[in-house]
N, C-alpha and C positions, 0 to 999 in steps of 0.2 A: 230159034229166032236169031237171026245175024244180027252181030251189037254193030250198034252205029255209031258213027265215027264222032260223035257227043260226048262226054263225061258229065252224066246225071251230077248235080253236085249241090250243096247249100250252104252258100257263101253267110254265114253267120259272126258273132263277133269279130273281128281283127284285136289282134294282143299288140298294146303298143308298149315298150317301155320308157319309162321316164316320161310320157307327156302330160300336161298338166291339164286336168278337165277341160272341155270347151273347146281348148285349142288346136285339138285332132280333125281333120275330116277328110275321110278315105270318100275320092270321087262319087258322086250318084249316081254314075257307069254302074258300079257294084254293089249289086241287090241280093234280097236273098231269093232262092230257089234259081238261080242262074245256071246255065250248063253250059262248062265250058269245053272245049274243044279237046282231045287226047292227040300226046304228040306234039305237042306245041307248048314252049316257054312261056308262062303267062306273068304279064306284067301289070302289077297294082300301082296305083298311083292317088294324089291327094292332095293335102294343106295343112301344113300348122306353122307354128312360129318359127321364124328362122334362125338357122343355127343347130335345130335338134336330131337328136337321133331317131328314125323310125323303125321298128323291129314286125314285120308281118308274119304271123303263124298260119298255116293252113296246110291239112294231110300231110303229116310228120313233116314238114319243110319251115325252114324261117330262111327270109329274104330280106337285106336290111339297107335303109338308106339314111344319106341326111339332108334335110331341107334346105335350099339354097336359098339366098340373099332375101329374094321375094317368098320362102316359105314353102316350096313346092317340092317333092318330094316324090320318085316315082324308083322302083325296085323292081327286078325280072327272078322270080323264081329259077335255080340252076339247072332243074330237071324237068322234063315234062311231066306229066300226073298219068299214073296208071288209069286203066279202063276200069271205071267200079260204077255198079249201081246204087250201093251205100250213100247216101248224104253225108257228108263233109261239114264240119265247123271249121 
């Protein structure tokens, strides 16, 4: 079977540090059961209170940003994600 240029994946919790309940919200772009593309830098984005630190964990990688003035907050993983049919948290 030739793998297709998809990466099967299931985009599951995001680990934030320091945020305080409530205040987190990673884009409704990002759901679970999502396949994301292999070869390609993928960038997560969001909203919490301004000022904070955000820390995204997914397939051994963390990508880290902080929210600006109005709370927005958006981080480009460094590497692209291997070809895996495994589901990912």
């Amino acid at each position: 079977m030739k793998i297709k240029t998809m990466l099967s994946v299931v985009l599951g919790a995001l680990a934030v540090g320091f945020a305080a309940a409530g205040d987190l919200a990673v884009s409704a772009y990002w759901q679970d059961h999502m396949v994301l593309q292999r070869g390609k830098n993928i960038t997560v984005w969001g909203k919490d209170a301004p000022g904070r630190s955000v820390s995204v964990h997914f397939a051994n990688q963390t990508a880290n940003a902080t929210t600006d003035t109005n709370g927005f907050w958006e981080t480009t993983f460094a590497q692209p994600f291997a070809v895996s049919a495994t589901p990912q948290t």
